[in-house]
N, C-alpha and C positions, 0 to 999 in steps of 0.2 A: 643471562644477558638477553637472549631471545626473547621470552617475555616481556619485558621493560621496553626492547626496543619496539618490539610490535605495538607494547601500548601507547609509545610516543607518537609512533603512523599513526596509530587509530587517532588519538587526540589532534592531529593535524588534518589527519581525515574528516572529522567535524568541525572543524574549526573553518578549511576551505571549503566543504562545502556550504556551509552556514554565511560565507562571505559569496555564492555564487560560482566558488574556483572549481567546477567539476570534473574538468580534465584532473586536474591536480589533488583535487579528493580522490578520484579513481586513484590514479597515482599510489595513493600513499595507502586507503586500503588495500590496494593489490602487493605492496610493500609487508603491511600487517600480515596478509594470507599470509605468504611468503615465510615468516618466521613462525606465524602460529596458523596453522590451514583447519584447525578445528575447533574455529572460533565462530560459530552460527553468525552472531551478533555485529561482525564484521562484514562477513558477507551478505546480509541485509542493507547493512550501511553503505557500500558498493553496488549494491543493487538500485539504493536509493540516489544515490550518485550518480549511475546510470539512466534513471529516469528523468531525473532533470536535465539530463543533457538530452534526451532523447525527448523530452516537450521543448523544450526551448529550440533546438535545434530541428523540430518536425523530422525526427531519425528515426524512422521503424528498429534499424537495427540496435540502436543502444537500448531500447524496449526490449527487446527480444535479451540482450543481454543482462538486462535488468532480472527480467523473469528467469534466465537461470540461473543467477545469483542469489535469489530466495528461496529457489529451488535447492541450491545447493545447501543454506539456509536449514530449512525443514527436511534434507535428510540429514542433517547433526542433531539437528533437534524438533522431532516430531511435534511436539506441543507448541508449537514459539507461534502462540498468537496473533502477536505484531505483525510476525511476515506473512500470514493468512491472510491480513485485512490490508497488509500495504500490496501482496499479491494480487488481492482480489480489486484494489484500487487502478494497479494498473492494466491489468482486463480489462474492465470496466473503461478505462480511458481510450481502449482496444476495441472498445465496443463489441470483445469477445464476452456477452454476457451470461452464457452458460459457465464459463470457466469460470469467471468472477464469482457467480452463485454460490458453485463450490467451494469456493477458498473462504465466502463471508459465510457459509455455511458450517464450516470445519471451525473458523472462531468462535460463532456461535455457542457451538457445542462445549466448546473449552471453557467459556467465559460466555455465560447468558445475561450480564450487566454491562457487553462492550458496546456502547453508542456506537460507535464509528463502526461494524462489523454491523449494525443496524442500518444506519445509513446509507453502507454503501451497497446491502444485500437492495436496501427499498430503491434506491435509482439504477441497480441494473432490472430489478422487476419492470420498475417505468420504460428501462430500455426497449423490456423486453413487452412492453405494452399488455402489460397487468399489472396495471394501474392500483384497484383497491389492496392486491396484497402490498405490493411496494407503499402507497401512504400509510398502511397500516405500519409497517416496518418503522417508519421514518416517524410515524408516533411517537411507537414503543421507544425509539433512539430520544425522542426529545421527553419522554416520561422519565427514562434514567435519568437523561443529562438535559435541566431545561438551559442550562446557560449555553446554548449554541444559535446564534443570533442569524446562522444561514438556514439553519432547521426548520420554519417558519415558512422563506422565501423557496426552501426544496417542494417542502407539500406544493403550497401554493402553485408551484410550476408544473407539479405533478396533475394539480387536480384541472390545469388550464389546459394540460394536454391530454388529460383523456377527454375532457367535456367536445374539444377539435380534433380529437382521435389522430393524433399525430405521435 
């Protein structure tokens, strides 16, 4: 029964978050833990719950809880990609861009075809004002994957802020 029911949280856990209901995604993932606490792929999805509440609501702390719920994430399961680059996303939105490096750096490694582990290493390089390896980055992301229609508008804003060194 524990199973099923966690999977029932989970699936309303995506479901509220997917309609904006973040409290109540948290909710029901932390419901999921609760019956199954060794489920990586929940605690991502509560992490990712927490970040939306924590931009929309300008909450340092629900970011903070975000990151250690992928954290928690990647010590069930060391390889889990996804939460590398959704990690390294919210770093990045942190404007912690050393830290970000390292988590699109570790996806890298795992998967050398992930676009989005490209992308988000090339704009925290920008962040970090190295500029050519970040375009370069954001390239190699749009040589994978050319169907990403903001890919394009990244360089370009890249290449407009090293030319004004900003």
């Amino acid at each position: 029964m524990g199973q099923n029911e966690a999977l029932e949280y989970k699936q309303s856990g995506y479901q509220n978050n997917n309609k904006g209901n973040f409290d109540q995604a948290v909710s029901d993932f932390t419901q999921a833990i609760n019956l199954n606490p060794n489920d990586a792929e929940t605690y991502l999805c509560r992490g990712v719950a927490y970040y939306s509440i924590g931009v929309t609501r300008d909450d340092a702390s629900s970011l903070d809880r975000a990151i250690e719920d992928i954290g928690r994430a990647l010590n069930l399961n060391t390889d889990y990609e996804l939460a590398y680059v959704t990690r390294g996303g919210i770093y990045y939105s942190k404007r912690e861009y050393d830290k970000a490096l390292e988590d699109f750096n570790h996806a890298i490694q795992l998967n050398p075809d992930d676009f989005e582990a490209y992308t988000g290493r090339g704009r925290a390089l920008v962040g970090k004002k190295e500029y050519e390896r970040g375009i370069k980055d954001m390239e190699t992301s749009l040589r994978i994957n050319p169907n990403q229609p903001e890919a394009r508008d990244n360089i370009e804003m890249a290449r407009m802020r090293q030319k004004m060194q900003i």
